[in-house]
C-alpha positions, 0 to 999 in steps of 0.5 A: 500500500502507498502511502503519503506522509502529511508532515515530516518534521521530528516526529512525522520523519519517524512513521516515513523512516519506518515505513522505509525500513521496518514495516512490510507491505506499506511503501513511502508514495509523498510526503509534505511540509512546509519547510524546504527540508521536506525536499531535502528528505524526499530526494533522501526517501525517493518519494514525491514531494508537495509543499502543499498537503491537499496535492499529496491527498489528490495524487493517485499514487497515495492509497492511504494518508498519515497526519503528524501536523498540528492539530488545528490542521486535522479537520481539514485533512479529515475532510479532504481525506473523506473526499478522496476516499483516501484512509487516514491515520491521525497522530494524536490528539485527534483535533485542537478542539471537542467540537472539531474532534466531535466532526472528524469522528462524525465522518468515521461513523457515517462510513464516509472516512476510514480513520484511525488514531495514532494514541501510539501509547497503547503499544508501549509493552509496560502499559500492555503488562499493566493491561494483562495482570490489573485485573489479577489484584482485585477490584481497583481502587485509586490511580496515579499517574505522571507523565513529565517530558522536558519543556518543548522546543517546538514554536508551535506549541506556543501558538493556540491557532495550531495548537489548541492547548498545551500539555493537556492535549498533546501530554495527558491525552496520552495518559488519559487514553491509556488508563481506559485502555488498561482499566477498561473504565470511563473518566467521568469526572474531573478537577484540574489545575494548569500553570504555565512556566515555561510555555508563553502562552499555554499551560505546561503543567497539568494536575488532575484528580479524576474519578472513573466509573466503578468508583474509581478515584485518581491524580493525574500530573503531566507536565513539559517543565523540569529536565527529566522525564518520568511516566510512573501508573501506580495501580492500587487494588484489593488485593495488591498493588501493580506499579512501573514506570513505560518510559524505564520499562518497570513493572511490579506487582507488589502484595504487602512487601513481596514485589515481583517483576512481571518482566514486561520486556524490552523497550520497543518504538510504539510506531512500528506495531501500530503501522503494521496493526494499521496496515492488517486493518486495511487489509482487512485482517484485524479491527481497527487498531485506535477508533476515532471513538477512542480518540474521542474519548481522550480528549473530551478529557482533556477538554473537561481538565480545561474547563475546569481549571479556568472555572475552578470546578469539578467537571464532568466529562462529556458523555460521547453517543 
């Protein structure tokens, strides 16, 4: 299958150079961005190059597109993606926006576009072992996660027109999405504070208390402003504990002070087994790996923490038909 690559910067080079090197069956067609290096690499990659993206969509050598621009951008490619009955895959968040997350599933589900997410979160093998041993503990209890990168060099993460939010969007939508993924529970609830300290303009730091079906309560701290990273989940249950880090690939289950190392695996890229998963669902060999209901989901989330830290209320997260 050929594929068009709309957005090849940092994180856009890391799907071409996979599907050049790493996934069988997908082959680099196009690729776009806005700068001139996105000549540069296309010379590089022996693919079709176009400064503008709504080109690489109509060009009939591209069978299915992947978006890694800023998320303002994806309504637009959503659209035009539906237009020229080209599948699409969606680097996470989905959209800038709930209303504009809320229109590009409403495509998906009037068949009109084949989307998929890339909440490439879920292919990490610690969030995989929590997902496979959480229910041997017991019913679950609380929660707490945190998810802290280095502040971002990117300029537009700085920009509310191509951004939409900070961290919230582009940070905890990742964790958000992996907690319904590994407890099978929905968020419901939320109080949340932001600050910003670095970021100009939009918050890089994010603290939530959650509460999640099944009564289910948590804290969720994600942030882009220290010099280290971290992404701890702790677990608590009934009958244990189940804990770990997905950035230093640590898992444990820990029941009263005997701890076992549930030995999750090597450290893998999250990229290449969501292409080969996105490639199989193409084909129609497996279902569709990451809904555009499950990026719905994650960032009516993220929504909700917003809106709650402007009013300094508890907020209910928006119930999804």
């Amino acid at each position: 299958m050929r594929i068009g690559i709309i957005g090849t910067g940092k994180h856009g080079s890391r799907y071409a150079r996979h599907i050049i090197n790493d996934v069988t069956g997908l082959e680099l067609a196009a690729i776009s961005r806005r700068t001139p290096a996105g000549r540069e690499q296309a010379g590089e990659w022996n693919c079709r190059f176009y400064e503008d993206w709504r080109n690489l969509v109509t060009d009939d050598r591209v069978e299915a597109v992947i978006s890694v621009v800023p998320p303002a951008l994806n309504l637009d490619i959503a659209r035009a993606c539906t237009e020229a009955a080209k599948p699409l895959l969606l680097e996470k968040p989905l959209a800038a926006t709930l209303a504009d997350a809320r229109a590009i599933v409403a495509l998906a589900e009037r068949q009109e576009l084949t989307l998929t997410v890339g909440q490439t979160l879920r292919y990490n093998p610690v969030i995989r072992c929590f997902r496979r041993h959480l229910s041997e503990l017991g019913p679950l209890y609380t929660v707490s996660v945190n998810q802290r990168i280095e502040p971002s060099t990117l300029s537009w993460h700085e920009d509310p027109a191509l951004a939409g939010a900070g961290v919230s969007y582009h940070t905890a939508v990742h964790v958000f999405d992996a907690l319904r993924f590994i407890t099978g529970l929905e968020i419901v609830r939320v109080m949340a504070v932001t600050t910003s300290r670095h970021n100009r303009v939009l918050e890089d730091s994010l603290l939530a208390l959650i509460e999640m079906e099944q009564g289910v309560q948590g804290v969720v701290d994600c942030s882009k402003i220290g010099q280290a990273r971290s992404g701890r989940f702790d677990f608590v249950c009934k009958h244990g504990q189940l804990t770990g880090d997905q950035i230093y690939t640590t898992c444990e289950k820990i029941h009263h002070t005997s701890r076992t190392d549930l030995e999750p695996g090597p450290a893998i890229g999250t990229i290449v087994p969501l292409l080969a998963d996105w490639r199989d669902y193409l084909a129609g060999l497996r279902p569709n790996p990451v809904t555009g209901s499950d990026g719905l989901r994650a960032v009516a989330v993220c929504d909700a923490c917003l809106g709650s830290a402007r009013e300094g209320v508890w907020k209910n997260v928006e119930t999804l038909t």
